[in-house]
N, C-alpha and C positions, 0 to 999 in steps of 0.2 A: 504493500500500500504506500501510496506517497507519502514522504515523510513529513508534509506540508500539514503543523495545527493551526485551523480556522478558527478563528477567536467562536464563541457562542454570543448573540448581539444577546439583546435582555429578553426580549419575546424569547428566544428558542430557549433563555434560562430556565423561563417560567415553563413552557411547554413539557420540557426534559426532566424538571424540576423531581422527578420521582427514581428517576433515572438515577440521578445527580446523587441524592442523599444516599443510594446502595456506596459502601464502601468499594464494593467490586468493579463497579461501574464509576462512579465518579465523572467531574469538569473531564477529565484525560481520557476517557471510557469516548464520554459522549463527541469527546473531538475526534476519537477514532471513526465513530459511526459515522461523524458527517463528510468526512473524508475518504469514505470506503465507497465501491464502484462494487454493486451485486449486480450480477445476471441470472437471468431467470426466464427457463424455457417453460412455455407454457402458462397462457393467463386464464386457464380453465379452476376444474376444481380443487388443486392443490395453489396452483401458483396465486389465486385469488386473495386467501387467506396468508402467504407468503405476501403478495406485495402490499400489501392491506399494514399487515405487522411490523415490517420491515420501515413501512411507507413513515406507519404511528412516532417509529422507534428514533426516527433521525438518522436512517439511513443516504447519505448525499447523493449517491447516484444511481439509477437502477435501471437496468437494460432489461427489456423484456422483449422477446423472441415470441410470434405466433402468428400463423397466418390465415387464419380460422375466423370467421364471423359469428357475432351473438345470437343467437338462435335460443328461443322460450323454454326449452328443454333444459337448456344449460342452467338457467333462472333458481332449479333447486336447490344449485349448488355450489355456483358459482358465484358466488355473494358480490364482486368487487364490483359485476355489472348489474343493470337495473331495467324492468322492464321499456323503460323510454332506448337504452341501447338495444336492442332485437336491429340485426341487420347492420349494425358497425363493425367494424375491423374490432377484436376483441383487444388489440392495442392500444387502439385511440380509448377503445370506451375506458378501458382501464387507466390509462394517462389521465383522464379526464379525472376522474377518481381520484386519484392519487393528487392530484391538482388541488381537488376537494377539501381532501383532508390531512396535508400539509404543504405549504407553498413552497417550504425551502427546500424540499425534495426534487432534481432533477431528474429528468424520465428520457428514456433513450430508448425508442422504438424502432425493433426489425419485424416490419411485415415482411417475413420469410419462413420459410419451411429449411428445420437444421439440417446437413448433409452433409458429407466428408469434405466438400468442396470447403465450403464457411466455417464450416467450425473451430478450427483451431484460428483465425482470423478473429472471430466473437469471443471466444473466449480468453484470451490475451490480451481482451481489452476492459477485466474486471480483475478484480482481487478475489470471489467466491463466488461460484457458480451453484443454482439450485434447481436442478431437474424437477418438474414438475410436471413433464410427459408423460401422453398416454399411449403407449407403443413401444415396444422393444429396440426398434431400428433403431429411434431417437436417444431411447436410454444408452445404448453402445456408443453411437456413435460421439454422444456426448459425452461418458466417461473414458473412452479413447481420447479425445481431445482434450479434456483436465488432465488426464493424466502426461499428456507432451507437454502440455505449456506450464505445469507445474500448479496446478488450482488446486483449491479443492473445492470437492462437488457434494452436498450437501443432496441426496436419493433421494425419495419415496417411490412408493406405489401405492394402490388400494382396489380394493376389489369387494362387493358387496357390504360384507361387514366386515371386513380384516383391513389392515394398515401394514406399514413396512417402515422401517428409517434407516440408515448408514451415513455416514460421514467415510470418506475416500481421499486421503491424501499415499498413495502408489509410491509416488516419488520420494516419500519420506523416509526415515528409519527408526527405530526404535533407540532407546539408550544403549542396547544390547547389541545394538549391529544391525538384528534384524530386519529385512525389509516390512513395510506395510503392505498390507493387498488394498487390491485394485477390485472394479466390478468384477470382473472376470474370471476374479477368483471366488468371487462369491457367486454369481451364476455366470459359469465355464460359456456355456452354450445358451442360445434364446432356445425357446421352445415353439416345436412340428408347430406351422400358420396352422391356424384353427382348433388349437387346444386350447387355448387359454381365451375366455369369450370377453367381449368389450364391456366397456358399461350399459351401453344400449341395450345389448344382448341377454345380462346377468343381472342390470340393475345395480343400483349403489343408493346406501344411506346418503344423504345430503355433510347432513355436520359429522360422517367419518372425515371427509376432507377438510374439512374447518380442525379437527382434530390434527391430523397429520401433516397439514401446513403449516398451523401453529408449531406443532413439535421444530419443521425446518426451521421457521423462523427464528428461534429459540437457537439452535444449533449454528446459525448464521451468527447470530450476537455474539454466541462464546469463541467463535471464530476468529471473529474481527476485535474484540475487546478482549483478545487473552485468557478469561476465565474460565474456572469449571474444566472438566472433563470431555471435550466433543467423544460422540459414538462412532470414532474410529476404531475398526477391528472387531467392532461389535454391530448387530444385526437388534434395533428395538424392534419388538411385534406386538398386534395390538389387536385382540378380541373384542370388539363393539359392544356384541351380543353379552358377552359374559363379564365384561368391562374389567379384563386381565389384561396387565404388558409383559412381557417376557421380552428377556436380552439372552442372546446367544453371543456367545465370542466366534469367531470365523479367522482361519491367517490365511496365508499362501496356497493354489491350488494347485497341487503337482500332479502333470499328465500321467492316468492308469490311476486313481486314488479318485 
């Protein structure tokens, strides 16, 4: 992140102000956030509550990636747009939002579809990246590109009632020497087109994504402000229905195991 602290003027004092009194966070915390550059694919039902949270938090800058239009369907669960958005670019509508509900947040909209082409281009040009696709292509190809350019990628997925979460830094090592895993090591392979059914197909809870976005969000902070434990190495999962989380540890995936 640039080494550059932004004074806080007195409005973003007051605003942050909760921010501010955490010892963890702190004046220094909060000038991290405002100086931090997130990307974020996907302004559907994870990235919603992602840029929603991030938006609140005093995050400076935020890039969001989609090229997808608002459609009434979306409405359940995608909180960040509003029935008056139906038939906008889900970028703008979501900019607009974020305009809303804080001004000193700048917004950096790619109407595009991620691909091997762009992606290491997008994502070089943030400090943390947060997947928030619905689609396997998107998820590799995205954590392929964190992991060259050296990001890291803050996961999800969700599916009916269940959640997922990882934090991804590849690049990194442990105190130990060890390396960190990457996606790849956590799912080797995508899975046979047509096993795994979409949300249209299967249906999803609305606020599981409100649930799992916030989790990223949350993991993006500790990121950019130093604290806490990020869920590298570890897999959080999340039961709706029975309202249990489980964490699994996961390392390195060696071929034949």
């Amino acid at each position: 992140m640039n080494e550059f602290s932004p004074a806080l003027s007195a409005e973003e004092l007051e605003r942050y102000a909760r921010h501010i009194v955490l010892p963890e966070i702190g004046g220094a915390g909060q000038q991290k956030l405002k100086r931090a550059r997130v990307l974020v694919l996907g302004a559907g039902g994870l990235g919603a509550p992602v840029l929603a949270y991030l938006a609140a938090a005093g995050v400076g800058t935020l890039g969001i990636v989609d090229d997808d239009r608002v459609s009434l369907s979306n409405l359940q669960r995608q909180v960040i747009h509003d029935t008056g958005s139906v038939g906008a670019a889900k970028v703008d509508s979501a900019r607009m939002a974020i305009g809303r509900l804080n001004p000193h947040v700048a917004v950096e909209t790619h109407l595009t579809r991620l691909d091997a082409a762009n992606a290491r281009p997008l994502v070089a040009s943030y400090d943390v990246v947060v997947d928030g696709s619905d689609n396997f292509s998107a998820r590799y190809t995205l954590a392929d590109a964190c992991a060259a350019e050296n990001r890291p990628l803050v996961t999800a997925a969700v599916g009916r009632f269940d959640g997922s979460l990882t934090v991804l830094k590849p690049y990194e090592r442990r105190a130990d020497g060890t390396a960190l895993p990457g996606y790849r090591d956590l799912f080797p392979n995508p899975p046979p087109e047509g096993v795994v059914p979409s949300c249209a197909e299967a249906g999803i809870v609305g606020a599981l994504t409100g649930v799992m976005g916030s989790l990223q969000a949350m993991e993006v902070i500790k990121l950019i402000t130093g604290i806490g434990e990020p869920l590298v190495g570890r897999l959080l999962m999340y039961d709706a229905l029975s309202a249990r989380f489980e964490t699994i540890r996961f390392g390195i995936h060696k071929a034949g195991s």
